[in-house]
N, C-alpha and C positions, 0 to 999 in steps of 0.2 A: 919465559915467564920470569918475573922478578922475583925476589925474593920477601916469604911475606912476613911483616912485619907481628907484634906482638900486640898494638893499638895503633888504630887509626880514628882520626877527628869524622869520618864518616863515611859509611858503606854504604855503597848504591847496589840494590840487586834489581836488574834488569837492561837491558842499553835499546827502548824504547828512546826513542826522539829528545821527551820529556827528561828522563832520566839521564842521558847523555848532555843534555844542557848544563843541567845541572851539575853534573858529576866534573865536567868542562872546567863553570865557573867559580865553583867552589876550590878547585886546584889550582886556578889563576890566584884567587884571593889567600893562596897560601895556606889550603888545608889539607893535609894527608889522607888519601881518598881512595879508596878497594872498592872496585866496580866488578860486578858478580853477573854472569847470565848463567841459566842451565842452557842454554841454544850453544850451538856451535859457530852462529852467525851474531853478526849487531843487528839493532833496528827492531825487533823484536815484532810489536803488531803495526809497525813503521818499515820492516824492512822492505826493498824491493827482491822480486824473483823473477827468474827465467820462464818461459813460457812449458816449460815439460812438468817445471815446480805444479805450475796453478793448474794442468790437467789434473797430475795425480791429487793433490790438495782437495778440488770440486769433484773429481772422480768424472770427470765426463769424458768417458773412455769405457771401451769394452777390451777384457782379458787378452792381453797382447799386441793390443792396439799400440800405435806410435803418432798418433793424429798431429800432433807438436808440428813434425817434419814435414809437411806442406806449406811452411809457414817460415823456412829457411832454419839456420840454425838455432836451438833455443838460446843458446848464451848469446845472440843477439837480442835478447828481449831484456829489459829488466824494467819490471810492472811493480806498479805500487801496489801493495797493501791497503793503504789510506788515501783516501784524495783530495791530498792538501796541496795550495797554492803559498808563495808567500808575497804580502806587501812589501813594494818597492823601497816603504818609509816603512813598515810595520815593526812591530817590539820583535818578531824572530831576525827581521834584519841587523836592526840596531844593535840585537844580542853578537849577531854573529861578527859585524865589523870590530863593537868594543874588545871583543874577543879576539879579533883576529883570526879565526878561524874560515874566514875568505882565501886565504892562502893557500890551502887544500882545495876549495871549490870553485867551479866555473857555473855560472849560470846565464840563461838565455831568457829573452822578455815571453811573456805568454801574451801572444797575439791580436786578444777579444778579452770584452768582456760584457756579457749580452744578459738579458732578462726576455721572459716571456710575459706577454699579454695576451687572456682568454684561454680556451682551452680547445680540444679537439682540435676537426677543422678549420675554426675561425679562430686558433694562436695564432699570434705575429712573437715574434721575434727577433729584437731589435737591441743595438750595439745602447748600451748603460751609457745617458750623459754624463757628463763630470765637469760642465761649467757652464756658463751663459749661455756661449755662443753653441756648443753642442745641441743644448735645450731648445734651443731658436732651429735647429735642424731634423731634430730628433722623429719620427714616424710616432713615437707612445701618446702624442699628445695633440690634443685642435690647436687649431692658429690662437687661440686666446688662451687657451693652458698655456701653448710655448710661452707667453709673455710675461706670465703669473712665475710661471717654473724660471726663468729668467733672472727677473727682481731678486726670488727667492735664493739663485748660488750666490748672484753676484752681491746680495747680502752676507752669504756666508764667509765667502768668500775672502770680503770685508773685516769680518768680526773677530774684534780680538778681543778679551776676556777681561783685560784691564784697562781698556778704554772704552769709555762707560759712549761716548759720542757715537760708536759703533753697533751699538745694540738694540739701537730704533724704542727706545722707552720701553726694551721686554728685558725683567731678571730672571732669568734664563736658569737660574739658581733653585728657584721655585716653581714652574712652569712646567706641564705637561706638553711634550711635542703635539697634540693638539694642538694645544693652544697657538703655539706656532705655524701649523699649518694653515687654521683658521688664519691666522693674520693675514698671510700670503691667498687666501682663496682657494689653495691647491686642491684638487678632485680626488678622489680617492686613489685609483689606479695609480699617478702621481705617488702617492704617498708610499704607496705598496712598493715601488723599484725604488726613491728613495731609500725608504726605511728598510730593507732586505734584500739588493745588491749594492746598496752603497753606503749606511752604517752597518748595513751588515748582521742585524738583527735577524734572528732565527725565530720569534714569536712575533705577535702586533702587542704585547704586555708592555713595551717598554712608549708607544703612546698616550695611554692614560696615568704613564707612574708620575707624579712628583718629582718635579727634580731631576727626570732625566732628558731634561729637553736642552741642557750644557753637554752633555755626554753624546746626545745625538747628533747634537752639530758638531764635535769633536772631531767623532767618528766618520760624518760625510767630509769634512776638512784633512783627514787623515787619507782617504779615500783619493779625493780630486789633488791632496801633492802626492801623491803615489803616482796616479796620473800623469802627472804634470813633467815625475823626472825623465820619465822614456817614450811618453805617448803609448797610443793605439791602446794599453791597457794599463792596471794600476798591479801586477801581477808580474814576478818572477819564478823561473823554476831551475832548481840545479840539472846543470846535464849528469846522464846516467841516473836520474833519478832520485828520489827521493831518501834512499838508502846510502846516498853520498852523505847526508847529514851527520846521523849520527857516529857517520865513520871519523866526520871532523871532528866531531868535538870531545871522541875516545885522544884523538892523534894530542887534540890539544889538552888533554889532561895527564897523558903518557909524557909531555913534555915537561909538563912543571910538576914531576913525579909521583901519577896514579899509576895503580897497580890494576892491571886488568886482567880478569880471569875468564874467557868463554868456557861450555862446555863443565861447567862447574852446578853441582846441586846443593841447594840451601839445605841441612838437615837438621839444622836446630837454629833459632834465637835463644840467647840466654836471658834471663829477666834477673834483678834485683829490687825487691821493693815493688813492682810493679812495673819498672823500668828498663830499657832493655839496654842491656850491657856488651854484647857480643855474640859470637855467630859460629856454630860449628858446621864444617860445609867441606865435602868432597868433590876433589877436581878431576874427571878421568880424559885420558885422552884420545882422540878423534878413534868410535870408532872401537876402545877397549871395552871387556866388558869385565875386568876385573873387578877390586875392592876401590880402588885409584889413591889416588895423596889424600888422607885426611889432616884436616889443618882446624885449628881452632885461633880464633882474634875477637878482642877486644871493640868496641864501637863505642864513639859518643853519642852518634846519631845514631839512624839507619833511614833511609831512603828506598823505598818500591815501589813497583808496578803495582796494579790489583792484585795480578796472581800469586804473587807469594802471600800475601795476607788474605785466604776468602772470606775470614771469619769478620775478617775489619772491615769491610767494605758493605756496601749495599748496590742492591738492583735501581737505577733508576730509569729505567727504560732499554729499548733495543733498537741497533742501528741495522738497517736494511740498505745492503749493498750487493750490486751489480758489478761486476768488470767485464766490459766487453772491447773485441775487436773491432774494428770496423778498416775496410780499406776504402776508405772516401771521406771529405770534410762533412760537416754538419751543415746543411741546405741552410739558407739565409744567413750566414754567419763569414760572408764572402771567402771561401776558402781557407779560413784558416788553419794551420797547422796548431795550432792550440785556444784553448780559449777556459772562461768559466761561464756558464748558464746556470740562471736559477730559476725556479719557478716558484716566484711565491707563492703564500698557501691559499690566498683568498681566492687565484685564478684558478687551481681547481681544487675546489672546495676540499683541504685539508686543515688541520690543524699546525701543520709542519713543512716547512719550505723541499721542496726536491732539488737538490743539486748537480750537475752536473760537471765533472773537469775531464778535460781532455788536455792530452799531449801523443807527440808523436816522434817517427824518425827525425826531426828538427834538433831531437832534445836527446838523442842517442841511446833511445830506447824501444827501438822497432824496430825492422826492416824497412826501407824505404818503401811506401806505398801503402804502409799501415799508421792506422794511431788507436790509441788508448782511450775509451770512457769511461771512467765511472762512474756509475749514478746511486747517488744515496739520499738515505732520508729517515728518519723514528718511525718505528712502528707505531698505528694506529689501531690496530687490531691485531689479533691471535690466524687470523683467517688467512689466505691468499696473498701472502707478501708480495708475487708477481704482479699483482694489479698495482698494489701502492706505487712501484715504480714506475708503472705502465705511460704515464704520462712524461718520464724521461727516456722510458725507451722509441715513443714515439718521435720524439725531436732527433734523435740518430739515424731512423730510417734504417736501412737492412743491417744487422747485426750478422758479422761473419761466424764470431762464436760469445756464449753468455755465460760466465763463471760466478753463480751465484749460492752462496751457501743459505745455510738457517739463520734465522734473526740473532744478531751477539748483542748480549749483556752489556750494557753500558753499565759501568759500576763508579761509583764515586765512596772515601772514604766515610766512617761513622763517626770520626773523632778525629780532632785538629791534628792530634799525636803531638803536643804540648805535655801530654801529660807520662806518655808511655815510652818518647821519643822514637818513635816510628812515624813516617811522614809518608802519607801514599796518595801517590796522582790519581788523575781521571782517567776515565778510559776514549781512546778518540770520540769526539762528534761526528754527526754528519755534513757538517759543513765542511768546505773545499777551498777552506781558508785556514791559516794558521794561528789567527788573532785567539780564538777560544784556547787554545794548546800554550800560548804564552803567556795567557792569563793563570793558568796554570801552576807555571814555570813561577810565576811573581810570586802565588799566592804562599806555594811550598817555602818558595827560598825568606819569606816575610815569617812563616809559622818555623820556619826549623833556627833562622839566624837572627829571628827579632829586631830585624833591619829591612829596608826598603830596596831590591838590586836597584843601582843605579848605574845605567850602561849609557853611550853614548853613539847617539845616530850618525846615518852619513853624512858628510862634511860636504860643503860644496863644491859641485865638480868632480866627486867620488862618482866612482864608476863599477859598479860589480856586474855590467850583461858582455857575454864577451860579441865580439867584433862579426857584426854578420859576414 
């Protein structure tokens, strides 16, 4: 451990994903930085674990049970927590090249990337177009939708933002994606894989908003060159798992000298004025159960998860999550060894889209023969959370085993923390994307530094999927 200083420009307490970015980029830009977990581990509700972790975790086990070991070694597994994808062009990309923080990680293409149409027995399930000529191929739609959906990428396609010739007489500025859709004729169903596996939208709110019909086409255009750099999907995943992440962006802030502390309890914030000024906090080591090192420092900031602040945060909902085994691909999804499925809400009547991600031994986190789902989604009710997901566990077909706990608190901050300097994230979504989590990341680093991040994307010819 380093030696800890007397003030630092900002402490981060927790090495969640979110808070690891940050803790990253902020030591690049040259700010003295003390990153705090009480865990023993990174990653926090990001981390991955072994397969012995998530029996004992969901308790699906009886006393003395070793159920793990059917299923080969458990440090052969390393299972997400969360399940998030990242975009090939997406802001966590971008983040991680400006960063450099690829230098630590290998990642591999995620395979698919499918939607569901209807429900029950008569779902189809069918590979997400991502431009014309897909559209022209595509099972979701009649021979006169393909032609409609067609006009429509290769409009998009098209469209740049400062050439007024490309925007077919629509200010795009002022315009409801209705109203866009209406132009094109597009069917509903249409609309639905659009607007929630391809911008990516988690409600249908963002078609009647104002204004957000620039933003949607953004987002399908962000979408189709994701696509576009590695085919088959617009989707990357680090091998070993998702818990590779936050371990880079600890290494890359250990480099331009953060101080990192695991295994350490937050036991006081100090306040001045209503401000918070510093942190008293004991570090014990793996495993002791003495008094351990108490230490007291100074803060400009302070940076957290929810859990260290409950009092600052609020409830906005619960995330319902699945992790299941499975040893066989997902029927209609041509064998994939990975993919993302969603279900939007309208096909079966939810208010909230059901997602699904899968990865597998491909990506160095199973045994061969096995792969990873997890299905998530917001609770709708207090009732029977098993059904909500029920129409993702039907798209899996036989589940070998189901690690599903109680609905968790999605929490989001009460105040900007502008005024207290405490700055506190979100708690993950349900989506199986990383776009909402670096929205995140933007929003924090804008409230805490009154500046814009301004990172820079892949370069052409830049290559982050390693070598099949």
């Amino acid at each position: 451990m380093d030696e800890i200083a007397p003030e630092y420009d900002v402490v981060v307490l927790g090495t969640g994903l979110t808070e690891c970015v940050l803790s990253g980029v902020l030591s690049v830009k040259g700010k003295k930085v003390l990153h705090i977990d009480r865990n023993d581990h990174y990653g926090g509700e990001a981390a991955s674990v072994n397969l012995e972790y998530l029996f004992k975790k969901y308790g699906n086990l009886q006393k003395g049970e070793e159920p793990w070991k059917k299923y080969g070694r458990a440090n052969d597994w390393n299972i997400d927590l969360v399940p998030k994808l990242l975009m090939s062009n997406g802001e966590l990309t971008n983040i991680l090249v400006s960063t450099d923080v690829t230098r630590y990680l290998e990642f591999k293409q995620i395979a698919g990337s499918y939607v569901q149409q209807g429900n029950g027995a008569k779902a189809t399930v069918a590979k997400v177009p991502s431009d014309a000529g897909e559209a022209l191929r595509s099972p979701l739609m009649g021979i006169f939708e393909k032609r409609r959906a067609k006009k429509f990428f290769e409009w998009v396609a098209a469209y740049k933002e400062d050439e007024a010739a490309t925007h077919s007489g629509m200010a795009l500025e002022k315009m409801t994606m209705k109203e866009v859709y209406d132009k094109f004729g597009l069917e509903a169903t249409t609309r639905d894989f659009i607007g929630h596996s391809m911008a990516l939208y988690s409600s249908d709110e963002y078609i009647t908003t104002p204004g957000q019909a620039q933003e949607a086409v953004q987002r399908i255009r962000l979408y189709a060159n994701s696509m576009a750099r590695y085919g088959k999907s617009p989707y990357i995943y680090p091998l070993y798992g998702l818990g590779e992440l936050p371990q880079g962006f600890a290494r890359l802030s250990a480099i331009y000298g953060g101080t990192y502390m695991l295994n350490t309890d937050v036991d006081e914030v100090k306040y001045e004025g209503g401000k918070a000024v510093g942190i008293k906090a004991t570090m014990k080591e793996r495993g002791d159960e003495g008094e351990g090192m108490k230490f007291e420092t100074k803060a400009g900031k302070i940076l957290a998860d929810p859990s260290y602040f409950p009092g600052k945060v609020q409830v906005v909902g619960h995330l319902l999550k699945a992790i299941c085994i499975l040893n066989h691909p997902i029927a209609n999804t041509q064998d994939s060894d990975s993919l993302q499925l969603i279900i939007p809400q309208s096909q079966v009547g939810r208010k909230h889209d059901i997602y699904i991600a899968v990865v597998s031994s491909a990506h160095n986190v199973c045994p061969k023969g096995y792969y990873i789902a997890i299905v998530s989604t917001i609770a709708e009710s207090s009732a029977n959370h098993h059904l909500e997901l029920q129409p993702g566990f039907e798209r899996l077909g036989r589940i070998e085993e189901k690690f599903m706990g109680p609905a968790i608190p999605l929490y989001e901050p009460l105040e900007s923390g502008m005024n207290d300097g405490v700055f506190i994230s979100k708690s993950y979504d349900a989506t199986s994307h990383f776009e909402t989590t670096t929205e995140d990341v933007r929003d924090i680093y804008r409230r805490a530094q009154g500046e814009e991040l301004v990172v820079e994307g892949l370069r052409e010819g830049e290559n982050l999927v390693a070598e099949e």
